[in-house]
N, C-alpha and C positions, 0 to 999 in steps of 0.2 A: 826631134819633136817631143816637147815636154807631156804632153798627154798618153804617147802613143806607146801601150801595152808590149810593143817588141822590142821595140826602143828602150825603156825601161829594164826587159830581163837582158837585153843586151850590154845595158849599162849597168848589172848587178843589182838593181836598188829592189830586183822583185826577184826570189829565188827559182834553179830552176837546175836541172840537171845537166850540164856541161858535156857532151860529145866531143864538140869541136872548135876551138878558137884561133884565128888569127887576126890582122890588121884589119883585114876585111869583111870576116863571115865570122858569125856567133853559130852552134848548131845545139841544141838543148833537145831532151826526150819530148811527147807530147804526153801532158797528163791526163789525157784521153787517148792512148794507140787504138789504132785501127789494124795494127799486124803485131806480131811479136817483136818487130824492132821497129821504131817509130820516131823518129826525129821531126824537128821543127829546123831547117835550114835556111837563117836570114843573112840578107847584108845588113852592117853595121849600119851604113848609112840610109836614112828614109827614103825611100821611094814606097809612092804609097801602094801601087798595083802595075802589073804590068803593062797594063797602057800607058803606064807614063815611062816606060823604057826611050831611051833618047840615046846620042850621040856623049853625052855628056857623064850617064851614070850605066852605060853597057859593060863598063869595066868588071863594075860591081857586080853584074852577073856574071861574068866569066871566072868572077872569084867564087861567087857561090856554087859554079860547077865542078870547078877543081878540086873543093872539097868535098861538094859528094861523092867523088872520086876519092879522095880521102879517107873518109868517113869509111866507104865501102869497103874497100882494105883492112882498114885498123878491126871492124867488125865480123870481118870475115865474111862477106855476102858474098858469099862466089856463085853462088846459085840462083842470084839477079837480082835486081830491087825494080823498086817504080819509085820516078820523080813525078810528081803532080801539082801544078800551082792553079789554086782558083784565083778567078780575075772577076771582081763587080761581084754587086748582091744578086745578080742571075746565075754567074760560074758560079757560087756558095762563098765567097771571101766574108769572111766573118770577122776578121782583124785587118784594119786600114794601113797596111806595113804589107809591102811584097813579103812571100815568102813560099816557100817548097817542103812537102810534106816529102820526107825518104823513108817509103814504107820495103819491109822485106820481113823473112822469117815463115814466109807461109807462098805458097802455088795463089798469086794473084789473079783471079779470071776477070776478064774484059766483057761486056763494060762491068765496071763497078755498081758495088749496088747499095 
């Protein structure tokens, strides 16, 4: 999608810190964390929120799990993380692009605040 912000750092044209890349998952820091390690975990390809998960693009997320599997490894988070996706302007989704915040580096307490 030519307008869409994640699409873009995905596709290089907007910079951004590189974590994690393959065929399917882009993962870049957030330039706002909310923990001491703070990733932005996308699929490559558009899906705008997760209610548009389908039969069609569930692939795509199963990529983006295997990498914060990934991610989590290469980072050392042995001590746990949180995956979080907001969904619609009620969940807080701020950017029209599925995507999963991978926070860790700090005792996460529930609920968030």
């Amino acid at each position: 999608m030519s307008d869409c912000l994640f699409c873009k750092i995905a596709a290089g044209e907007i910079p951004s810190t590189k974590v994690y890349e393959d065929e399917k998952v882009y993962a870049f820091l957030d330039i706002e964390p909310k923990a001491p390690f703070h990733a932005i975990v996308i699929p490559k390809k558009h899906i705008k929120s997760a209610a548009e998960i389908n039969e069609d693009n569930s692939g795509e997320i199963s990529a983006v799990f295997k990498a914060v599997s990934e991610i989590a490894k290469r980072e050392n988070l042995e001590n746990g993380f949180r995956v979080v996706n907001n969904c619609g302007a009620d969940g807080g989704q701020t950017v029209g692009h599925i995507h999963f915040h991978l926070l860790a580096g700090r005792s996460l307490a529930w609920p968030p605040g």
